[in-house]
C-alpha positions as CSV (number, residue, x, y, z in Angstrom):
1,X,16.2,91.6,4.5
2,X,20.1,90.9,5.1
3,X,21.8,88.3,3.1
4,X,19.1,88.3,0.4
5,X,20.7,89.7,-2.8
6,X,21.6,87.4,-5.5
7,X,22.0,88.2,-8.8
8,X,18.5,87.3,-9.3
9,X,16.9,89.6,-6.7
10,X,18.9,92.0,-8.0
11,X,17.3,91.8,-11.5
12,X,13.4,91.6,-10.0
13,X,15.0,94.7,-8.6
14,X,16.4,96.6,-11.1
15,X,13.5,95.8,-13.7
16,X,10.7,96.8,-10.5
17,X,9.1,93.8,-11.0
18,X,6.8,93.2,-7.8
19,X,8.2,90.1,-5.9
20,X,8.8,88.8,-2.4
21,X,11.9,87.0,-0.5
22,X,11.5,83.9,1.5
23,X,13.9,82.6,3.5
24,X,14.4,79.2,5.4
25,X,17.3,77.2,7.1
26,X,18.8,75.2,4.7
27,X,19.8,71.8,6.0
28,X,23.0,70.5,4.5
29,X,22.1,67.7,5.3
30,X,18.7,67.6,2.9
31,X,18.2,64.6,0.5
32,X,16.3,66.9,-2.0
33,X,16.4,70.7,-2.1
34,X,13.0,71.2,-3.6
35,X,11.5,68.9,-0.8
36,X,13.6,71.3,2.2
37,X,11.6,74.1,0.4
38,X,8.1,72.6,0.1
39,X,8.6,71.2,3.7
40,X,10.0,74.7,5.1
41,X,7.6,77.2,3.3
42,X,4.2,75.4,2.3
43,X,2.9,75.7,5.4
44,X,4.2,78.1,6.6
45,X,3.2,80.7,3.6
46,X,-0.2,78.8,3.2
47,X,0.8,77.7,-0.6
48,X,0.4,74.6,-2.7
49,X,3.4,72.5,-2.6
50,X,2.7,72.8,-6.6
51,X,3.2,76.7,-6.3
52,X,6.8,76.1,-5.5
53,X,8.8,75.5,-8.4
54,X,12.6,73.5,-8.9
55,X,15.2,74.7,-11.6
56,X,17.1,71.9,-13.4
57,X,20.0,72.4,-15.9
58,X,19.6,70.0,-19.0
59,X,21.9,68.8,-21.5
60,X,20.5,68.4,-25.1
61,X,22.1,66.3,-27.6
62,X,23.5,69.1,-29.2
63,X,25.4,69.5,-26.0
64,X,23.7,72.5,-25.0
65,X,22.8,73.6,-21.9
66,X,19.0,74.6,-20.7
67,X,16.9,75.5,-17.7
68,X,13.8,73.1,-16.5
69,X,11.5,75.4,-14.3
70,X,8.5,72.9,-13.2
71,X,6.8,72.3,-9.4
72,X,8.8,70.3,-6.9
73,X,6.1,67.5,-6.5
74,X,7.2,66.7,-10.6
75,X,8.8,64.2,-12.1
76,X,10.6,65.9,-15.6
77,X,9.7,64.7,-18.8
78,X,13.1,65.1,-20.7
79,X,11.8,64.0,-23.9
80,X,9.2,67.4,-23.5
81,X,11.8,69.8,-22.0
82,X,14.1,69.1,-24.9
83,X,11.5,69.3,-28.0
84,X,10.7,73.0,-26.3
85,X,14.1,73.9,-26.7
86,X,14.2,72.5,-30.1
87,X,16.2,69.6,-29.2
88,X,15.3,65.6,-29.9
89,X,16.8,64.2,-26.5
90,X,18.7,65.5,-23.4
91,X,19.9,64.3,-20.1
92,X,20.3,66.2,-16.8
93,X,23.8,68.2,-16.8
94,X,26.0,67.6,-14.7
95,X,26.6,69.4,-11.8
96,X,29.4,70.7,-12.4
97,X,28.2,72.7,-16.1
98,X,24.7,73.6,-14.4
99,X,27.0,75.6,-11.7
100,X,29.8,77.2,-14.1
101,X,27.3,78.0,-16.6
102,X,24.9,79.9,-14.0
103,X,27.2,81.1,-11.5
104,X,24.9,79.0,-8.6
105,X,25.6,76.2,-6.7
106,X,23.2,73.2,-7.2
107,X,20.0,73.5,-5.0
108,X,20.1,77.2,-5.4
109,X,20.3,77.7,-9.0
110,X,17.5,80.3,-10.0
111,X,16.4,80.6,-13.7
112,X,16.9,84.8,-13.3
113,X,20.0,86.3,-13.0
114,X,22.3,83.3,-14.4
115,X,26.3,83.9,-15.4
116,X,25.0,82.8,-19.0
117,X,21.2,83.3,-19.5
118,X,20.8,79.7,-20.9
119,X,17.4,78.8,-22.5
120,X,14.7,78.2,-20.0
121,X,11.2,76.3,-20.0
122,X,8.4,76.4,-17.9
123,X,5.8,74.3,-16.9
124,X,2.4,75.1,-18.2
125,X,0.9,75.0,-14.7
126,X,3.0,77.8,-13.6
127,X,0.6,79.9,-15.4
128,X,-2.7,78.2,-13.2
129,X,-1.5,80.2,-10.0
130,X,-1.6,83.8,-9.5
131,X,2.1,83.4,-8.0
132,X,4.9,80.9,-7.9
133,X,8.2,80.2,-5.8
134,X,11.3,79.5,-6.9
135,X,14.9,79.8,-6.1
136,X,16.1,83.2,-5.4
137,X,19.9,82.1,-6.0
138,X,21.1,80.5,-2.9
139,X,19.8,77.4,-1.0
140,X,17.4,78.6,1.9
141,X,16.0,82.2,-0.6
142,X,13.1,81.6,-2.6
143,X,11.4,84.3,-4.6
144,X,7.5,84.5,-4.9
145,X,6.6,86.4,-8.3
146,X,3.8,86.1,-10.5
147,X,4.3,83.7,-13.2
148,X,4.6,85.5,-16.5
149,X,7.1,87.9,-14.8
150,X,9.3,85.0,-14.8
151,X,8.6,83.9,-17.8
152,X,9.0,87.7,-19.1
153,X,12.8,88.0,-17.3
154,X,13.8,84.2,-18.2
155,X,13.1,84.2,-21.9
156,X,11.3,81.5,-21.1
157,X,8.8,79.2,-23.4
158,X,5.8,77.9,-21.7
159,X,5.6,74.2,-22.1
160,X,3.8,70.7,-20.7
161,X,7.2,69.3,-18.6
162,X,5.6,66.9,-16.1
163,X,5.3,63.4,-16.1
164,X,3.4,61.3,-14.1
């Protein structure tokens, strides 16, 4: 598939971790990245909007950066992504740090293949489905992999992020 490799393919790649690429047109002019995705692959793959997953870049108190891997339709608890990460509080980052410290631009930031592998959670309910989507690196590329391969390549810790 042209135009698909991203740092992040390339590692599914290189470690022969079974995966799939999914691509949309991205909208520029889209309020909410995860919502373009949900809206341009859910149907269309015959998923749960809950299977397709949004990567945010927190900032702890200790002014560290991390990754927040939980399903589009989710509200982020802070409070839990931080305590998984060993932190008391964070905030989102700001744009500009979530993009220099994982070498993507906002709305395509994927939690494999990042610049600086910064410490990443996942939400619990990844682990319900038998595979997830989630950014492949760019806006418009989504990956489908089985959960705990991406919790394998991330690093990640396995945690309760949703609110509401």
């Amino acid at each position: 598939m042209a135009g698909t490799s991203t740092p992040a393919t390339m590692l599914l790649a290189r470690e022969k971790v079974a995966h799939r690429i999914h691509s949309y047109d991205h909208d520029a002019r889209a309020a909410s990245f995860g919502d373009e995705a949900v809206d341009s692959l859910a149907g269309h793959l015959g998923v749960e909007p809950a299977q397709i997953f949004k990567t945010l870049v927190i900032k702890t108190d200790s002014g560290k950066l991390a990754v927040a891997v939980l399903p589009v339709p989710s509200k982020l608890s802070l409070k839990s992504a931080a305590a998984a990460v060993g932190a008391s509080k964070a905030v989102m980052a700001e744009q500009t740090d979530a993009e220099r410290s994982t070498g993507y631009v906002l709305g395509g930031i994927s939690p494999l293949g990042q610049r600086k592998r910064l410490p990443t959670v996942i939400d619990a309910s990844a682990l319900h489905w038998d595979r997830i989507l989630c950014s492949a690196g760019r806006r418009g590329l989504e990956i489908e992999v089985a959960p705990q391969d991406l919790v394998r390549l991330s690093g990640a810790v396995v945690a309760e992020l949703a609110v509401g």
